[in-house]
Every structure is written in C-alpha cells, then in structure tokens.
N, C-alpha and C positions, 0 to 999 in steps of 0.2 A: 952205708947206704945213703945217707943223709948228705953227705960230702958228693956225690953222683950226682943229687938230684940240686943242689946247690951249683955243680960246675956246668951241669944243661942248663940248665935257667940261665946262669951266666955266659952261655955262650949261647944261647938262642938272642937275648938280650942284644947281646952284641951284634950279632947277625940281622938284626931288626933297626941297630942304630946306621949301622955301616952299610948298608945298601940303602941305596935309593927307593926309599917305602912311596913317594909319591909316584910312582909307576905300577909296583908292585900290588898296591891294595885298590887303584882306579877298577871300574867296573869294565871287563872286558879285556882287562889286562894288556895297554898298549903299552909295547916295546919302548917307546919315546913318547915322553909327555911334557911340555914344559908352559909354563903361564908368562904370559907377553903383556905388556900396557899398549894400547895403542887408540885411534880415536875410532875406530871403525872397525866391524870383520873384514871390511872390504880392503882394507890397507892390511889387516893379518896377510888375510888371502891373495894377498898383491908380492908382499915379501916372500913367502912361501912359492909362491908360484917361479919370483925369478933365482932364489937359493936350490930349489932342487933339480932347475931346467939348468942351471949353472952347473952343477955336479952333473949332466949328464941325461938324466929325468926325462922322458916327456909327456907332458899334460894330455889323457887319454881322459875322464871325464872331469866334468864339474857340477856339484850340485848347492843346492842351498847353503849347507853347513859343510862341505869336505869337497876333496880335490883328489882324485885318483892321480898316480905319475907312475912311470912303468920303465923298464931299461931292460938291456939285454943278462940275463943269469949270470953268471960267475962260471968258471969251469967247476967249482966243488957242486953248484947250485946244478948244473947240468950234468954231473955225476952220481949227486943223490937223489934227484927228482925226475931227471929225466927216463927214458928206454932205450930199447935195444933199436928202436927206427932212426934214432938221430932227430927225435921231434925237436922245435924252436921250445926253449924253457927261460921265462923273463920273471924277473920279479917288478912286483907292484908292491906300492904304497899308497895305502887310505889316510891322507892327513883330514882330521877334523877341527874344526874352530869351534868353538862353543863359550860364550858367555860366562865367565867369572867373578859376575860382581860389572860394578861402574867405570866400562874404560882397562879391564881387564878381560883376557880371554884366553881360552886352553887349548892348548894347540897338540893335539896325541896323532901318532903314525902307528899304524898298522898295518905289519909286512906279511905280502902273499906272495906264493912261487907260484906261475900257472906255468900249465905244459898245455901244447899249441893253442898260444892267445888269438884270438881275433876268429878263432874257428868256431863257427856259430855250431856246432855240432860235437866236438872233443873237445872246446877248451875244458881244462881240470884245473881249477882256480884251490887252493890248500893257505890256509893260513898256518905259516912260519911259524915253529913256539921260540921266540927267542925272548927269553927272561929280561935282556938290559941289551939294547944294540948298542953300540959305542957308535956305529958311521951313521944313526939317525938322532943321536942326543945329539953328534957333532952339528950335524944340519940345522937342527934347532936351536941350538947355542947362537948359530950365527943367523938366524931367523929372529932371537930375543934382541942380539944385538943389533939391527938393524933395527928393528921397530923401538929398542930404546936411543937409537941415533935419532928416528924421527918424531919419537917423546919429546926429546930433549932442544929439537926444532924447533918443536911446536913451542915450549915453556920461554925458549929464551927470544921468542920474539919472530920468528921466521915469518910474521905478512911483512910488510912494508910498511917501512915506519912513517908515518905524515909526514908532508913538506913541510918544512922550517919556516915560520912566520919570519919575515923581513924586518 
C-alpha cells in the first residue's frame, strides 16, 4: 500500500516538474503565457501586434491592456464547433499585456472558437479548453525574441552616438 502511494506522489511530482506550471497555475488558465522585458507595453503591444498579423491574425479589437486577433477556424474547428447551416466558425485570440515588475511584462493568450462572428445577434463566442497550445507558445516565443532583440538594442547603444570632437 505504502509503495502505491510513494509511486503517485512520484509521478504526480514529476507531472508538476515537466509541464509548463507557469500557464498551468496563472489565474484563468491561459493556454500561452510568457514574460518579455521591454521598455514600454506599448512596444509589447507593438511586437504582438505584427507576429500574429504575420501568421495570418487580424486585429479585430484593442483595449487598454489586450488585443483581440481572429482568423478563419480550421476544418477540425468547423467540424467540432460548427452546424448543420454551414455557419462562418473563426477563432480568436485575447492577448493580454500586464505589468511584471520594472520593465517586465506578461504576455497570456486566450483562445476562443465563435460561430457566426460579427453577427450582432448569433455570434456564439466559447472559450477553447486547450491545457498548453504549441502554435500560441510558438507566437510568443518569437514575440520574447523580438522584444529581447530590441532589449538588447536598446542596452548596446541604439541612439546615436555624439559627434566626434575634432
């Protein structure tokens, strides 16, 4: 009995090292979360904006702290979500920027399927349960790395260096 409860603990343990807990245990549970340095949310929201209009995205709201982007469903997306009418099924993404400290900020997505968007009277807006997206860590991965390209701008000097005394 003893040896049971010894081999769950160790493989819950393990289960707890080996997944990504910074997603997992965030309030609200977003699919992608990842922390960026940058000088501004304004330059977060800048990067963000042209990585996921790059992949396809397009920029459907902006508010203060987050940025909605939306694209056409998948055919699996418009076989589970959709009906028998042939309605338009898109997914959306809620990216948030939020404050993490001095010059740090948290950048979390959160995926929705809606069945006929823009219809001010059917739209049926559903948030996605997806545990860990892989194609929204991927966007954000190169979201970190852009904004530590222009970290690293900023640190080695990118104004303009004074004129050279004669």
């Amino acid at each position: 009995m003893n040896l049971r409860l010894i081999c769950l603990f160790l493989a819950l343990a393990f289960a707890a090292v080996s997944l990504p807990s910074c997603t997992l245990f965030e309030p609200g549970g977003p699919s992608a979360a990842m922390t960026v340095r940058a000088r501004s949310s304004f330059h977060v929201t800048d990067v963000v904006e042209r990585v996921f209009v790059d992949d396809g995205y397009q920029t459907i709201l902006r508010t203060g702290d987050a940025v909605t982007f939306e694209r056409k469903a998948s055919k699996t997306d418009s076989l589970f979500y959709g009906d028998w009418n042939e309605s338009e099924v898109t997914q959306r993404v809620r990216v948030t920027v939020a404050t993490n400290g001095e010059e740090k900020y948290r950048v979390r997505c959160t995926p929705f399927v809606v069945r006929d968007p823009h219809d001010v009277s059917f739209e049926d807006q559903h948030r996605r349960f997806d545990l860990i997206s892989p194609h929204l860590s991927s966007l954000l991965k190169e979201v970190r790395r852009q904004c530590d390209e222009l970290w690293l701008s900023r640190e080695s000097g990118g104004e303009p260096a004074p004129p050279a005394s004669s």
